[in-house]
N, C-alpha and C positions, 0 to 999 in steps of 0.2 A: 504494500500500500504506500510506504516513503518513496519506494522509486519513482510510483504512479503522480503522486505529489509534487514530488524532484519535477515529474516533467512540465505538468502544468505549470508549476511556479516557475523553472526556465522561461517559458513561453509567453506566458503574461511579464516577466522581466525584460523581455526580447519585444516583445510585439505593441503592447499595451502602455498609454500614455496617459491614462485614468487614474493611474494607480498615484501620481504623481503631484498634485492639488497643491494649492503653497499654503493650508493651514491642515490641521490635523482632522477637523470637525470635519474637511472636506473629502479627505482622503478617506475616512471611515466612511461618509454616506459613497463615496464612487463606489470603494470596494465592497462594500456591503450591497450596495444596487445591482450591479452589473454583475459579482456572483451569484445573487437570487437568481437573476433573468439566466443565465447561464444554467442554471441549475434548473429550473423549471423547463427552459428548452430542449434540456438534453433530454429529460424524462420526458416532453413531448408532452408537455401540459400546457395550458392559457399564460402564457406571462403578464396579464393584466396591466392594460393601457390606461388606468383611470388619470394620470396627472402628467406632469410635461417632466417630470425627473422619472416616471416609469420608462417614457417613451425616453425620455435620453439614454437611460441606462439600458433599455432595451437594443438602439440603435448599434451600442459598442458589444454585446452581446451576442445579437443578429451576425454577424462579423463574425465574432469569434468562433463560436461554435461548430461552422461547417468548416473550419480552419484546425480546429483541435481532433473532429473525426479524422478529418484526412490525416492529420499527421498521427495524433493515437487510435488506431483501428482498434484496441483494447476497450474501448468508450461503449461501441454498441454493444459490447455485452456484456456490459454492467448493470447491475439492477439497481430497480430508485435509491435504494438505502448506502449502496457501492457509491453510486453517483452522487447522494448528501453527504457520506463522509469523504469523499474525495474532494468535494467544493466548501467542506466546511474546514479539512486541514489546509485546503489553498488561500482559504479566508483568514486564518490563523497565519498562517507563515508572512502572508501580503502585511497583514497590521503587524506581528513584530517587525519586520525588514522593513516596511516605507514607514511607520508611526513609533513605533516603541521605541525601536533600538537605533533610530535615525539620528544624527548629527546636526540634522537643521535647526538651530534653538530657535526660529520664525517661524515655526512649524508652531508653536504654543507662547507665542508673542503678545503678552495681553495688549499692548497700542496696536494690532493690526485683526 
């Protein structure tokens, strides 16, 4: 399951500019948005359009996912619960690496 992780989190390091927001509050709502919609699309469920940050984080999503099959063919056959914990360790790994354990001290700047 860490190698399965290993790759996605390459891949969003590699590809993804979401992940990267110049405050912290912001980087949590990308990566928290954009791995819901990822994660409900892989399982081929409604990723729910109700609001203009559904559809943003949908838009980088949409993207991603027919990007991640082709490159990890291991994806289709994963079951829902394979595919929540595999987007819920890539959700962990993304906030220590871009928020936690990050060096930007403007990242949690109270004047900005």
């Amino acid at each position: 399951m860490n190698s399965k992780v290993d790759d996605l989190f390459g891949y969003v390091q590699e590809r993804c500019l979401w992940q990267f927001s110049s405050r912290a509050w912001d980087r949590h709502e990308n990566i928290d948005g954009v791995i819901e919609k990822v994660t409900v699309l892989l399982m081929g469920e409604d990723p729910g359009l109700g609001t203009p940050m559904d559809r943003l984080h949908y838009a980088d999503a949409k993207i991603m996912v027919p990007d991640i099959k082709e490159r990890y063919p291991w994806i289709d056959d994963a079951e829902p619960a394979q595919i929540r914990e595999l987007m819920q360790g890539l959700k962990e790994r993304l906030v220590e690496i871009a928020i936690t354990r990050s060096k930007n001290h403007e990242l949690n700047h109270t004047l900005y």
